[in-house]
Every structure is written in C-alpha cells, then in structure tokens.
N, C-alpha and C positions, 0 to 999 in steps of 0.2 A: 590197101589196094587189092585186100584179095575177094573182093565181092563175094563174099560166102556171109550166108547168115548168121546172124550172133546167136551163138550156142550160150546155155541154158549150164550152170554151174556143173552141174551131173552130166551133162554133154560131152563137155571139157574132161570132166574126168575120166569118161569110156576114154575120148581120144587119147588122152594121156597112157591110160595103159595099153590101149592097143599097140601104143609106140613105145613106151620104156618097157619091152618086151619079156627082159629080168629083173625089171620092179627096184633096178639099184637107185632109182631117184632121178636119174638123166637119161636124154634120148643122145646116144653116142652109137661112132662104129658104126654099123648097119643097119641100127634101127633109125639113126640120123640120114643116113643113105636112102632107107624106105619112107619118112617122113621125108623128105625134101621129096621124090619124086613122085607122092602120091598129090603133095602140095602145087607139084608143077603140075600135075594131069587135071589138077581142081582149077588153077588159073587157067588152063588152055580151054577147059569147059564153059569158064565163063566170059569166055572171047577176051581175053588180058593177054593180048598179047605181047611176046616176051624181044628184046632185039639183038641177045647174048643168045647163040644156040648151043654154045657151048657149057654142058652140065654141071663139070669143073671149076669154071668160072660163074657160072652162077650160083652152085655152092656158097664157094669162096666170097662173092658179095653177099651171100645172104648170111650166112657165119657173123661177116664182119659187122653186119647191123644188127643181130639179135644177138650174138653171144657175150655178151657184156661186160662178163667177167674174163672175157676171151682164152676161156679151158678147154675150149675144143668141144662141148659138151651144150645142151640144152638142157635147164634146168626148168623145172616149173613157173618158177615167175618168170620166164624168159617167154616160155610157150605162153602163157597166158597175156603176154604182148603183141604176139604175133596174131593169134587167133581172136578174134572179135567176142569175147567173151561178155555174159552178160553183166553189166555193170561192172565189170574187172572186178569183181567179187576176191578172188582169188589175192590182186595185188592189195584188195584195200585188206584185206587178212593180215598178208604178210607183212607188210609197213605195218599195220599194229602191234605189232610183237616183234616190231624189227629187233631192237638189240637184248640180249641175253638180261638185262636187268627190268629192260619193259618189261621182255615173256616172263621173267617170276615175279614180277609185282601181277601180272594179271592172272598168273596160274595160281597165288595164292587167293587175291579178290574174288576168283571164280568157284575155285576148290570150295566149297561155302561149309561141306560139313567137316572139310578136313580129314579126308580120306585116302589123298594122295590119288584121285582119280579126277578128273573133271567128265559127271556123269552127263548122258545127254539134256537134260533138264539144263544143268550148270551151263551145257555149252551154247545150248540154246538162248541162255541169258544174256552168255557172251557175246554171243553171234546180233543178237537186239542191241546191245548197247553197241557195238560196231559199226552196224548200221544208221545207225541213228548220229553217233558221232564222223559221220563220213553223208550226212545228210544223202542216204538213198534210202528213200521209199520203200516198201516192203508190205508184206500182208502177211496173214497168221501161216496158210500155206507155203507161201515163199520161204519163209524162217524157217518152216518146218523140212523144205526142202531142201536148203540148205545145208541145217544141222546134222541132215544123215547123207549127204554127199562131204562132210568136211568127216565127218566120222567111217564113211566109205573109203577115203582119203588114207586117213591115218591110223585105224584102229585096224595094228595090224596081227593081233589076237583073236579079234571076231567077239569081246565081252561086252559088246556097247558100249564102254568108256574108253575114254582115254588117259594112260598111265602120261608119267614125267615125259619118258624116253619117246614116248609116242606121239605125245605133244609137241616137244622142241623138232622132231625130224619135219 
C-alpha cells in the first residue's frame, strides 16, 4: 500500500544503507525512527492517507507487521517486504540458501575452482541458476546488474569476491 515505485536491486541497496547507518545488518534505534518517518512523509506524498495520527502507535503497528522475527530490529528480508522491490530479488536469494546446509552445499557447487572464494564469474553462475530456478526472467545486463549489487552487498573487503564469512552474513 505504499504507492512507491518498485525499486531496482541496487536501489534497494542505496536505501538499505542509507538506513542501517552503522552497517551492523538492521535498521534499529533511530535509524528505525528515521526510516519509519521518512516512510510516512513518502505515504502522505502519495495522498495514502493515514487514520492513526499518532506516531507511536503507528510505529507500533508497523513493527508488528513487518518485524517477524519480532527483535525490535528490521533486517534485510524484512525491508525487502516492505519496500516493493523488483522481483523480490533479494527474498528469492535468501530462501535459496535459507538453511546452513543448503548455503554449503551451494557454496561448494559454486566455489567451481575451489578457492574458498565465490568469484564474480562463480556468482554470476549462481545468481543464473537462481533465477532460472525461481522462473524470473532476466537478460545478460540484468544478471550482470545484479551480481555486482549482491557483491556491493557483501563484499565487505572491497576484493571482488566473496570469502565464507562474507557469504553466509
């Protein structure tokens, strides 16, 4: 319901850090304070209007319906529910590697030269077969746009690849 255009993977990600301001992985405290009220200023622009005026409580119901794991905390798959992302990109990521034995069966399948790195080539592989098993459409650009917003993401050495530690976070 929040009439804002669907953002584009890289989109999502600016937003993302703009708001997890210390980069610890969730939008909490007052950067959750500045995302809700910049998200209200985005509905009230788009004529959504709201019939709680109080801040507090609309918080409060919003917490209640996106925080899931209900930690007080917005995490990434959480915002990428909220936000009209394109293709949920993001969720169909993380359900593929949801639990710790999927992600090392596909960190080993991908790792292809066994280097203990999944380099951008590898992830790009990864990122094709993902796609393809999640029947979303895609072009060579798209992938390619992808593979360096997931690597924008996570790589957070700056080597173009990505280590174990780098991966699982």
């Amino acid at each position: 319901h929040l009439h804002l255009a669907e953002l584009t993977a890289s989109q999502f990600l600016d937003v993302w850090r703009h708001f997890d301001a210390d980069g610890n992985g969730y939008i909490e405290g007052k950067e959750l304070e500045n995302f809700f009220q910049e998200l209200e200023s985005a509905r009230k622009g788009a004529g959504v209007d709201s019939k709680n005026d109080n801040l507090g409580d609309k918080m409060k119901d919003f917490m209640h319906k996106y925080d899931k794991n209900a930690d007080g905390k917005i995490e990434m798959a959480e915002l990428a529910q909220i936000l009209p992302t394109e293709e949920n990109f993001l969720l169909c990521f993380r359900q593929h590697v949801g639990s710790s034995s999927e992600f090392m069966e596909a960190w080993r399948r991908y790792d292809t030269d066994r280097s203990g790195y999944i380099e951008a080539n590898e992830l790009k592989g990864f990122l094709s077969d993902l796609l393809k098993k999640a029947n979303r459409p895609y072009d060579e650009p798209k992938l390619q746009e992808y593979t360096q917003t997931i690597l924008r993401m996570f790589d957070m050495n700056g080597d173009g690849k990505l280590g174990l530690s780098e991966m699982s976070r």
